[in-house]
N, C-alpha and C positions, 0 to 999 in steps of 0.2 A: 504494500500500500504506500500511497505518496505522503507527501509531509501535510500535515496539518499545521495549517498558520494559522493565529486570531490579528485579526486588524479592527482595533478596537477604533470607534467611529463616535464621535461627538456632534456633528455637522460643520464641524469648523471645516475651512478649505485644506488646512493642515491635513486632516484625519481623510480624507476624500483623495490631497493626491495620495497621501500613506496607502491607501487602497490603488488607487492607480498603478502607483508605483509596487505594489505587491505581487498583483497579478501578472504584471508586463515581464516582473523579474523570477518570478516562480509558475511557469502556466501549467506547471503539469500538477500543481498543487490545490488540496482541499481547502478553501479557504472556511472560515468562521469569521464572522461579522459580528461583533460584540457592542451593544450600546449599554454604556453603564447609566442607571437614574441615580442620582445625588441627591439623599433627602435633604440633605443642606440650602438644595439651591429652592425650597420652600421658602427660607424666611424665616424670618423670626416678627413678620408684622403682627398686629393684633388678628387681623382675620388665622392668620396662622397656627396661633393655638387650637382653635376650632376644630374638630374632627372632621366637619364637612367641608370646610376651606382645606385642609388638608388631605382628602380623599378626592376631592376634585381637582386640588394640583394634579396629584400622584396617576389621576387618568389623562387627563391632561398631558404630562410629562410620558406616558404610555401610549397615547397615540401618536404626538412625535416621533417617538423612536419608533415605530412601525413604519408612518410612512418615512421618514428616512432609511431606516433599512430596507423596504420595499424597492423605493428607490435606485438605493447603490446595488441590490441584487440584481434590476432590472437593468444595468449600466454592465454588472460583472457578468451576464448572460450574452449583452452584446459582443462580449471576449470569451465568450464558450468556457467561462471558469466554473467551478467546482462551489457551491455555495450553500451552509448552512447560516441564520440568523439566530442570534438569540437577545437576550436583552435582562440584565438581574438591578440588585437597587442597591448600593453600597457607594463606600469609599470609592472614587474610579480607580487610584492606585492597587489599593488591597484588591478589589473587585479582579481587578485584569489580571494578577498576578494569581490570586486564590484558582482564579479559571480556569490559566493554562495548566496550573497544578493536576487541578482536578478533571481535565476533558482530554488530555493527551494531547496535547498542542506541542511542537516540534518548535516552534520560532514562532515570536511578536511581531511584528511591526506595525507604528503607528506612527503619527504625528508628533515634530517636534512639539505642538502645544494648541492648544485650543483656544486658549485665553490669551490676551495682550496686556501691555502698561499695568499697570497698579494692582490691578485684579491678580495676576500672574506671580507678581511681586507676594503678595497676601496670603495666599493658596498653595505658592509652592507648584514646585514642577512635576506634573502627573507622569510622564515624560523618566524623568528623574529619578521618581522612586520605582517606578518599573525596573528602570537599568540595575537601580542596585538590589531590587528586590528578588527578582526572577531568576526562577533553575531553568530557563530556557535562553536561548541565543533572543537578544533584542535588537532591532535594529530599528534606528530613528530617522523618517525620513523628512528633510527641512522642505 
């Protein structure tokens, strides 16, 4: 069997070419399409605490990630790639790194970063603790 890659995908254009760039350079590989949810990026507004303001972000942030994985599947189809999606809700770092642990992924690749300026600064590089986190080959692409 081929390698299994996860190209974990946020919508940024980083993470999009990281996919481009994935399949052009491994075609003969399965790929995994990974969107991590961040319950963080709920807030902390007052609607926030709310069970039902937070159960409608949370779908909310769920059909995102469908159609953007729909999306890049129907883009990584037009290059005859190999495509499973999935989509879980955590840390994006732990999230991507616990994954490849546990689904048998051979190699990452993602985007140098999804965030910019001051955010990026804040947050810390998702990027970053992959590289130093993961038992599998990373590769970052800018």
């Amino acid at each position: 069997m081929g390698k299994r890659i996860l190209v974990p995908v946020d919508g940024s254009e980083q993470s999009r070419e990281a996919c481009d760039f994935a399949m052009q350079e491994h075609p003969q590989a399965e790929f995994v399409l990974l969107h991590v949810i961040n319950p963080t990026e709920a807030g902390y507004s007052a609607g926030a605490s709310f069970p039902a303001a937070s159960e409608e972000w949370y779908e909310h942030a769920k059909e995102d990630a469908e159609e953007l994985l729909e999306e890049l599947e129907a883009e990584g189809r037009d290059l005859d790639a190999a495509i499973t999606t999935d989509t879980v809700v955590g840390k994006p770092a732990r999230a991507i790194v616990e994954y490849a642990a546990e689904h048998d992924i051979d190699r990452i690749v993602m985007g140098s970063h999804g965030r910019s300026g001051v955010t990026r600064i804040l947050l810390g590089s998702v990027a970053e603790n992959v590289v130093r986190n993961a038992t599998v080959p990373v590769t970052v692409a800018r």
